[in-house]
Each structure stands twice: as C-alpha cells, then as structure tokens.
N, C-alpha and C positions, 0 to 999 in steps of 0.2 A: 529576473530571478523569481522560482514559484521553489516555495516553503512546503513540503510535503511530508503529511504524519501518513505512516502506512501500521496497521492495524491486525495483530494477527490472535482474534478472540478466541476466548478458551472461560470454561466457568470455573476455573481452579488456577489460571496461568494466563496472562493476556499482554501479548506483548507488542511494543510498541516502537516506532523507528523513524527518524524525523531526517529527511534528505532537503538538500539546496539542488534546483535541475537550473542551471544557467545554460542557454542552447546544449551542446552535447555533455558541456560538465555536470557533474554531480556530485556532490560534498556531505560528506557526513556532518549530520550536528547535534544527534541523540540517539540512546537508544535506551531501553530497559524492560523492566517486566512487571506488571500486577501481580503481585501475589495475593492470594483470595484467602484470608482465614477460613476456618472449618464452622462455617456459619448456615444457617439457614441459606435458600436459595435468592430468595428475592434480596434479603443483607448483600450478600455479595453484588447480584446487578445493580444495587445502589451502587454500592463500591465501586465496579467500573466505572459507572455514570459518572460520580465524583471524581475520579483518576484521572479521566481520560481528559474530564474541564479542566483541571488543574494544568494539564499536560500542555491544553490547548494555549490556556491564560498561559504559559511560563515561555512558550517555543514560537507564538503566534504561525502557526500555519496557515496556506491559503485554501489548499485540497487535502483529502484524506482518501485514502482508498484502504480497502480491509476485503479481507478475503472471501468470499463464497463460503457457505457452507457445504461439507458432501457429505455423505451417508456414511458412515462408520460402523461401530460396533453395534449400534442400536438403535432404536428408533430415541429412547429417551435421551440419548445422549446427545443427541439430531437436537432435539430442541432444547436441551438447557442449553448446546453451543447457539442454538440459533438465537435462543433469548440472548445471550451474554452479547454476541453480535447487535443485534440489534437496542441494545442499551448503551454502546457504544457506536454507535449510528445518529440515535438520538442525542447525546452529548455532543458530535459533530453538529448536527444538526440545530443543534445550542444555539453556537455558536457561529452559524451560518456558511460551513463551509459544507462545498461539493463533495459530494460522495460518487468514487466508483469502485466497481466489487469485480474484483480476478479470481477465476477459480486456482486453484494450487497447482492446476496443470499448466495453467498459462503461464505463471508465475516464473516455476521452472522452466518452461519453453523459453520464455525472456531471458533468462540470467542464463540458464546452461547450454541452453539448445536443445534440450530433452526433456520431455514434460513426465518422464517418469528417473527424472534423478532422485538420491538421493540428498540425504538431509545435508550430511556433510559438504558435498559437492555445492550446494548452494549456499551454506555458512562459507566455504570456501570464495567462490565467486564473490560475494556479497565483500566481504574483508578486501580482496584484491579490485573491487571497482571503485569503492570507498577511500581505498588506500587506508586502513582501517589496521591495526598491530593490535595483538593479544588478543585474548579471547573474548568471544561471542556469544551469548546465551543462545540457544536454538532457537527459542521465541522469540526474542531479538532481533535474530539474523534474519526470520522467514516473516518478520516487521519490516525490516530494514528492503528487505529483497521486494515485497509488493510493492514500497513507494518510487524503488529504482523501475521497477516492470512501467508502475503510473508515470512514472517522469518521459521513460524510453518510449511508451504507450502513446503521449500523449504530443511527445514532438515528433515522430513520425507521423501522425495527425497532420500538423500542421504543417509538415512538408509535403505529405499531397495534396492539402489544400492548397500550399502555396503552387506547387507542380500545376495543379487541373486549374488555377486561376491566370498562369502562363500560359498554360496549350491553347486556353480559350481563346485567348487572343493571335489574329492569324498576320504575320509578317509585312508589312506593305506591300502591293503588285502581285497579292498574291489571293482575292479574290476578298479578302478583309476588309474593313469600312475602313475610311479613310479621312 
C-alpha cells in the first residue's frame, strides 16, 4: 500500500488530496483546500509551507505528486503560482517524500481520456474512481485527481518493468542459458 498526497498549488487556493494505490485499487482518505488570507506574498508561502507539514504529520504519505506549472494569464502570475508550488515542494521535501510533477494535460489524459476535459468531467471521474458522494471542491478534485494520474502512473511502471524483466528471460531449448 503507497500513501499518496497530490497537490494542486494556487497562491490564493491550494488544494490537496490524499489516495491509498494498493495494486489496481485506490481509496480515498482526504481531501481539502488552503485557503490563503489576504496577506502579503511571502505570509502566505509560509502558510503553505506550514499546511502542507501539518497535512503530511496528520496523513503520513509516502509520495506526493503536484502539478506543473503552465502559463496563464500572465507572467506574474506564472510565478507567484510557481513560488506557491515550490514552497509546497519544499514541505514535501521536509519531510522526505518523492516528488513527481504532471502537467494538467496529462492529468486529464489519466482520468478522462482527453487532456483537454473539462473541470467538471474530471471532478466527476475523480468521485466515481474514489467512490467518493457529495460534493467536491475543484481544488480538491484536481488534488485528488494528480495522485490518482501518480498511483495509475506509477503501477503501470511497474508492470513494464515487471513485463521487460520476463521477456528478458528466454524459455528453456530455446537458445536461453540454462
């Protein structure tokens, strides 16, 4: 069983999603959101910093995955998300867990099949793989949804590793050491 916080940073909104991957299952076991008072900048990336430890201490994860940043409306906004990201990186990094980073296209590729879904469609997906009733914050869901992409991400890994560690091996009488 791998413990997975998935991470979906914002400097005003940060939300956060905590999955069980046991081979193909996966179990919901948190979810929620940072909300950032109306603070100076660096206030707040403490705040993350602080939220996200607290989150870690209380849920014990093993991996964390959080999203890519992409370019949006601005450049500045590019980097307060990127700082907010990365002070929540660091708090992973605290606490000594793996970090991987999915862009939001990949994300929705994983969960929907379409890497240009909609928000809903993937709050949707995300409740029905979770097995998850009632409602879902969007930050939440699109937290909830990169640690499902990480969990699916990362056992498909591990079945072509195990795949290419079988091929290698060649059938007796069949040219193979013996």
């Amino acid at each position: 069983m791998t413990r997975i916080l998935g991470i979906d940073p914002g400097s005003r909104l940060t939300g956060y999603g905590i999955v069980e991957s046991t081979g193909n299952r996966l179990a919901y076991v948190a979810c929620g959101c940072i909300r950032l008072p109306d603070i100076d900048h660096p206030g707040r990336l403490k705040l993350i910093f602080d939220s996200v430890c607290r989150i870690i201490e209380q849920h014990v994860p093993q991996q964390c995955a959080i999203e890519e940043v992409f370019l949006g409306k601005s450049v500045s906004s590019a980097l307060k998300l990127g700082q907010a990201r990365g002070s929540a990186m660091v708090a992973c990094l605290h606490h000594g867990l793996s970090i991987a980073e999915y862009s939001p296209r990949k994300v929705k590729q994983a969960l929907v099949g379409n890497g240009n879904a909609e928000k809903e469609q993937v709050q949707h997906m995300v409740k029905v793989l979770l097995g998850v009733s009632g409602e879902v914050q969007a930050d939440a869901a699109d937290a909830l949804a990169i640690a499902i992409c990480h969990a699916n991400t990362t056992a498909n890994q591990s079945r072509i590793a195990s795949a290419g560690a079988w091929r290698g091996r060649a059938p007796a009488g069949r040219g193979g050491a013996q």
